[in-house]
Legacy VTK file of the C-alpha trace (Angstrom):
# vtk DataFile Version 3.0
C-alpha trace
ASCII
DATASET POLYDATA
POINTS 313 float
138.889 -83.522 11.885
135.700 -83.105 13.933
133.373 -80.062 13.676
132.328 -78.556 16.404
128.735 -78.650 17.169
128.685 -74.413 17.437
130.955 -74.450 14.319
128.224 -77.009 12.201
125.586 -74.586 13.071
127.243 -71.502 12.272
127.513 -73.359 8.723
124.425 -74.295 8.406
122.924 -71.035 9.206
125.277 -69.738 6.650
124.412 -72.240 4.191
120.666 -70.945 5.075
121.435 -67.787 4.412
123.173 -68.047 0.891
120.561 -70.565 -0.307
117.952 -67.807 0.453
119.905 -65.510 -2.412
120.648 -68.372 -4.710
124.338 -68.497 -4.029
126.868 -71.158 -3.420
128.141 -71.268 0.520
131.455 -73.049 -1.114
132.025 -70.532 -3.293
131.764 -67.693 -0.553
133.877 -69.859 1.759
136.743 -70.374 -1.360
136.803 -66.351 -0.981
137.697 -65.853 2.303
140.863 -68.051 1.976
142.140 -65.229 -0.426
140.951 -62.206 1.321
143.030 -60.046 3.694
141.927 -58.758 6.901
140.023 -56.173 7.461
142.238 -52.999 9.339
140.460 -49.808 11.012
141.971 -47.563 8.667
140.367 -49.634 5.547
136.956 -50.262 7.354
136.945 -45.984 8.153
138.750 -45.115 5.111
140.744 -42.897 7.148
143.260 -41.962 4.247
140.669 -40.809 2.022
138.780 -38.746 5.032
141.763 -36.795 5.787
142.517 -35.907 2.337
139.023 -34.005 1.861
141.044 -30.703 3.521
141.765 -28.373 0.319
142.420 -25.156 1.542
141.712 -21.554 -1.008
144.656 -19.420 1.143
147.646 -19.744 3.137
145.990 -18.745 6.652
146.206 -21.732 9.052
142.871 -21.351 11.172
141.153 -22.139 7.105
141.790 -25.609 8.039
139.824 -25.566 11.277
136.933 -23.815 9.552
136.909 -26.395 6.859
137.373 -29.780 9.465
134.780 -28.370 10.996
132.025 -28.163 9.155
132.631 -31.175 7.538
132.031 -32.954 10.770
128.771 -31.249 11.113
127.779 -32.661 7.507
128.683 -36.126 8.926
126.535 -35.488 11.977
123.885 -34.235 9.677
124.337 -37.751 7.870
124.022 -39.334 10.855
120.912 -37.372 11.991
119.411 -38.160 8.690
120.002 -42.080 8.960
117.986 -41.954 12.652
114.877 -40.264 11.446
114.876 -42.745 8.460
114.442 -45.404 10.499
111.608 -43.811 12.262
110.234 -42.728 8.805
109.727 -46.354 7.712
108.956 -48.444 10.049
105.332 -48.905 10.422
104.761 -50.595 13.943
106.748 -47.834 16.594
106.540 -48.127 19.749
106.382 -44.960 21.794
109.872 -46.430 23.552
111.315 -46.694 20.178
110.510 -43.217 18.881
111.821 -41.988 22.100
115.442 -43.817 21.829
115.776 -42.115 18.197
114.582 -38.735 19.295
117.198 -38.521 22.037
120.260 -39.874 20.097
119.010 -37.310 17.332
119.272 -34.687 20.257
122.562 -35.971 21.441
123.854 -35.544 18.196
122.593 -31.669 17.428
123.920 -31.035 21.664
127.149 -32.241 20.150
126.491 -29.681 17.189
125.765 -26.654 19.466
128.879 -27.338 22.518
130.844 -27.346 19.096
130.438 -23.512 18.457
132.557 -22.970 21.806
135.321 -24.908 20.529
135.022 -23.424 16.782
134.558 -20.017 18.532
137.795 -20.320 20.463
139.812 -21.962 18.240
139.490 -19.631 15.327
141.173 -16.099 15.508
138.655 -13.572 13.949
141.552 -11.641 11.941
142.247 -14.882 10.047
138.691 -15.805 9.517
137.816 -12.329 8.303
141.009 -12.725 5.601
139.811 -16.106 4.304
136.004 -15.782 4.236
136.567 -13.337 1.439
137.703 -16.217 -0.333
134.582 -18.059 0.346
132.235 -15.973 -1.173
129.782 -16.392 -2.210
129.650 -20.059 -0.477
127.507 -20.402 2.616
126.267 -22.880 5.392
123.305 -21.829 4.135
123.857 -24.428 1.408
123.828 -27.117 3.598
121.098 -29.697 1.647
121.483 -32.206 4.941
120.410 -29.634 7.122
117.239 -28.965 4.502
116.555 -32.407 4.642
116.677 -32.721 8.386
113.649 -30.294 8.571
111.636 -31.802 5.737
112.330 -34.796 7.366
111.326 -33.812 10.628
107.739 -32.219 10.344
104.855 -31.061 7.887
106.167 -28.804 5.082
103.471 -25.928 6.404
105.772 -25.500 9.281
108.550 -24.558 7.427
106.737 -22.289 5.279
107.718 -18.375 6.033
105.162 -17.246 8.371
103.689 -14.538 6.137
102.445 -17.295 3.579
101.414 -19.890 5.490
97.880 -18.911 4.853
97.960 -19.333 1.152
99.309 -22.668 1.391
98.075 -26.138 1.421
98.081 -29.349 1.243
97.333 -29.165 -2.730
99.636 -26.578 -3.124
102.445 -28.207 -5.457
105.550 -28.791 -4.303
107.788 -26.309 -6.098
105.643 -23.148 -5.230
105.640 -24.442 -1.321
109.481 -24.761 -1.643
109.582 -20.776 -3.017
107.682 -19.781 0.248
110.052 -21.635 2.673
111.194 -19.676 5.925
114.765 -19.200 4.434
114.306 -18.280 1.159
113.826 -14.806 2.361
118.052 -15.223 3.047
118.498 -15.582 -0.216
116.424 -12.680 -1.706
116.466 -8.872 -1.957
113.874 -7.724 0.363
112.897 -4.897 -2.050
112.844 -6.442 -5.356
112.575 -10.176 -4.384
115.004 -10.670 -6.617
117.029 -14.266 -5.749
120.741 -13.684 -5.396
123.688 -15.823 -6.567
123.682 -18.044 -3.309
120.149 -19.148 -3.597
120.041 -19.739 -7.290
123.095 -21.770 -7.032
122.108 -23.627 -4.351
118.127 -24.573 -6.178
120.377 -25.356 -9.702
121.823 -28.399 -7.328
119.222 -29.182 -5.041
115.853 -28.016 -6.081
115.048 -31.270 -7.739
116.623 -33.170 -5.469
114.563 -31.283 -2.728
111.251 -31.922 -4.425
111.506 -35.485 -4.111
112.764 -35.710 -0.938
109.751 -33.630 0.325
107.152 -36.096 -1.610
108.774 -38.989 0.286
108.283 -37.686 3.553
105.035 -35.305 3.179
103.507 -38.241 5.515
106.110 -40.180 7.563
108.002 -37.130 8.280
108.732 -37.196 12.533
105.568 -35.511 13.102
103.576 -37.099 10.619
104.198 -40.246 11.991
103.514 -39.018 15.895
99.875 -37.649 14.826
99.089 -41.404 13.483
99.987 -43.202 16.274
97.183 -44.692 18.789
96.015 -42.400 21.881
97.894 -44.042 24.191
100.899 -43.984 22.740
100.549 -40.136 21.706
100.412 -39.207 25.510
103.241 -41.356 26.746
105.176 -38.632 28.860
108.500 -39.991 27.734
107.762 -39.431 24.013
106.338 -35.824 24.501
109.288 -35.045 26.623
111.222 -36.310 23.854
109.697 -34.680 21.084
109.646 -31.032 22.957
113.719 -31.591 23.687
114.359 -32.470 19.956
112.178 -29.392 18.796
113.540 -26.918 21.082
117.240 -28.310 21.045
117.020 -28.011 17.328
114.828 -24.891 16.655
116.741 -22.753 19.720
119.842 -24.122 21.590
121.533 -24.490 18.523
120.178 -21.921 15.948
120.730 -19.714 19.133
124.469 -21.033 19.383
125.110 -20.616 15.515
123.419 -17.141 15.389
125.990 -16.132 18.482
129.140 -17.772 16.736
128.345 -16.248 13.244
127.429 -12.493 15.205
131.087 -13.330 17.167
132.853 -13.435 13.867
130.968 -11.234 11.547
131.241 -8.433 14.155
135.319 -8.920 14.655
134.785 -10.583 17.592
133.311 -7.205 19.492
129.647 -7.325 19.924
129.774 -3.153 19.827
130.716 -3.585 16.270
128.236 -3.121 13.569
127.467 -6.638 11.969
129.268 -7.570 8.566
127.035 -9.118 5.721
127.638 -12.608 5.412
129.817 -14.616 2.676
126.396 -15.528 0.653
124.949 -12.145 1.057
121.705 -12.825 3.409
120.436 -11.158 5.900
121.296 -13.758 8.351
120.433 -12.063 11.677
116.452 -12.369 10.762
117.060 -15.692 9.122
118.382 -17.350 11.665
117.189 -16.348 15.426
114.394 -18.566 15.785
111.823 -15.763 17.198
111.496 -14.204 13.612
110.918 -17.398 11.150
109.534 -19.751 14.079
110.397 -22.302 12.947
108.241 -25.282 15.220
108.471 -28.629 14.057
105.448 -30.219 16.874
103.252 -27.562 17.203
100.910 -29.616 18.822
103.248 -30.148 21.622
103.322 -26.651 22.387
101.130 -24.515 24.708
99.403 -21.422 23.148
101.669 -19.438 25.559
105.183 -21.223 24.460
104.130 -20.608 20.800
103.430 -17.160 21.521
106.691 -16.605 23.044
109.083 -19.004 20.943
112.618 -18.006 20.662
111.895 -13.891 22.465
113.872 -15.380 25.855
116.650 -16.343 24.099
LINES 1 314
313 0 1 2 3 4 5 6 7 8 9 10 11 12 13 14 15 16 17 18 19 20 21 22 23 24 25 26 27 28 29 30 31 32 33 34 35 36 37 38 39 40 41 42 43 44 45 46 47 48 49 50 51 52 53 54 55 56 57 58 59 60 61 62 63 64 65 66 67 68 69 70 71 72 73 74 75 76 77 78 79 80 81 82 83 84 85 86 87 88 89 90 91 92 93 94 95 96 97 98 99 100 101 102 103 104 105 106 107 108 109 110 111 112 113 114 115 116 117 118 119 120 121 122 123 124 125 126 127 128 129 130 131 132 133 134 135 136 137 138 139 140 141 142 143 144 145 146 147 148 149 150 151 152 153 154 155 156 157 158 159 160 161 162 163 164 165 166 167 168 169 170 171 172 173 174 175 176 177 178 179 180 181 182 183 184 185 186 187 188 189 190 191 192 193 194 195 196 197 198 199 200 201 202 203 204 205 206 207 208 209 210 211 212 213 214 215 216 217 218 219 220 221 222 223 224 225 226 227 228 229 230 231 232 233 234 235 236 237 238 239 240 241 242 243 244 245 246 247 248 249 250 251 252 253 254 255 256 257 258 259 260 261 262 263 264 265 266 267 268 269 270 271 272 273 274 275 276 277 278 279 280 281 282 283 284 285 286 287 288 289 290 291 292 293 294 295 296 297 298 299 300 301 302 303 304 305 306 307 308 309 310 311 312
């Protein structure tokens, strides 16, 4: 039987490639002749993605709230995998950084039209049943969505706004992480005392959180935009990028999470006074973005914008 010329070099390129490893082509090619194909729900692992549902009660609308914040965890994954790439590669281009800005955008528009649909699709008397149940679990506990900032600028700019001063650059890394903007959601205000949700949450992640910080202290998003050459800094497209990522992140859809949470925790009647929330903080000052300012570029910023950040909102 003849080869085809297309079919020889597809071997030999394979052949290539297996050398390069120190394996046997033959051997691979023996392999396939006993494998079976490969079928979506295998390649997704569907069965084992729609078996992650446990439900605590009997209410139906549980399930929604549960679906539904697992897809925002595999958003957050996917977040997480774009600014890696940005992270470590050492030769960007200012189209590059663009492209990965804006899908990281798309992604967190995706997270904040998705309040709507959770907001709608939820009765309040069922959630206000379950989340009793949930305590004293919170989204607050999401270690993604803590990476995603580290990840995304210099650790100063996520350090609550009454420290900042005090900190530094040789400041180590654990007292910096007791000074971040939302550890004041996890504290008593009076005694500073850390409640159950925060010292649960640093018993699983603090460690984990340390590293992670001394990985990206300098290629973190911003990090790596201050290094780049002159001309690429000022490229209009990046700038434009960086500002949508910063504000899409740090208002649109803290702004859309703060109104979903207030719609629930208040029964769904904005006259109502505001309930606590399952992990105890005081989320209304934690999370609307013109009390912890939370600014990922600042450099990007006018003295103005800064000044105002999150009051028109």
């Amino acid at each position: 039987m003849s080869v085809k010329p297309e079919r020889l070099e597809l071997l030999n390129q394979l052949e290539d490639k297996f050398k390069a490893i120190g394996q046997d082509l033959d051997t691979h090619l023996e392999g396939l002749l006993y494998s079976e194909p490969i079928t979506y729900w295998d390649y997704i692992q569907t069965d084992a993605l729609l078996n992650l549902q446990i439900q605590r009660t009997t209410l139906p609308d549980e399930m929604v709230f549960i679906m539904y914040h697992q897809v925002n965890e595999l958003l957050f994954k996917m977040i997480l995998w774009e600014i890696e790439q940005v992270a470590h590669n050492e030769n960007i281009s200012a189209k590059f950084f663009s492209s990965k800005l804006m899908r990281i955008s798309r992604y967190f528009d995706m997270l904040t039209s998705s309040f709507s649909i959770m907001q709608e699709g939820m009765e309040v008397e069922q959630y206000m049943k379950f989340r009793n149940t949930l305590t004293p679990a919170s989204g607050f506990q999401s270690a993604q969505y803590r990476k995603i900032e580290f990840a995304s600028t210099d650790l100063i700019n996520l350090i609550d706004a009454r420290f900042r001063e005090t900190i530094d650059r040789n400041t180590p890394y654990e007292h910096a992480l007791e000074h971040l903007y939302w550890q004041a959601a996890g504290k008593d205000y009076k005694t500073g005392e850390k409640s159950y949700l925060l010292t649960a949450f640093e018993e699983k992640y603090k460690n984990e959180f340390i590293a992670f910080t001394q990985e990206y202290n300098t290629i973190n998003l911003y990090a790596k935009f201050k290094e780049l050459p002159k001309e690429v800094k000022e490229d209009e497209e990046l700038r434009k990028a960086m500002r949508h990522y910063d504000y899409t992140v740090n208002i649109t859809w803290v702004i859309a999470h703060y109104n979903a949470a207030r719609h629930y925790l208040s029964g769904g009647n904005t006259n109502n006074e505001v309930e606590e929330a399952t992990g105890g903080s005081d989320w209304t000052k934690y999370m609307h973005p013109k009390y912890q300012r939370r600014i990922f570029f600042p450099e990007l910023w006018t003295e103005q914008e800064l000044k105002n950040w999150g009051h028109n909102v």
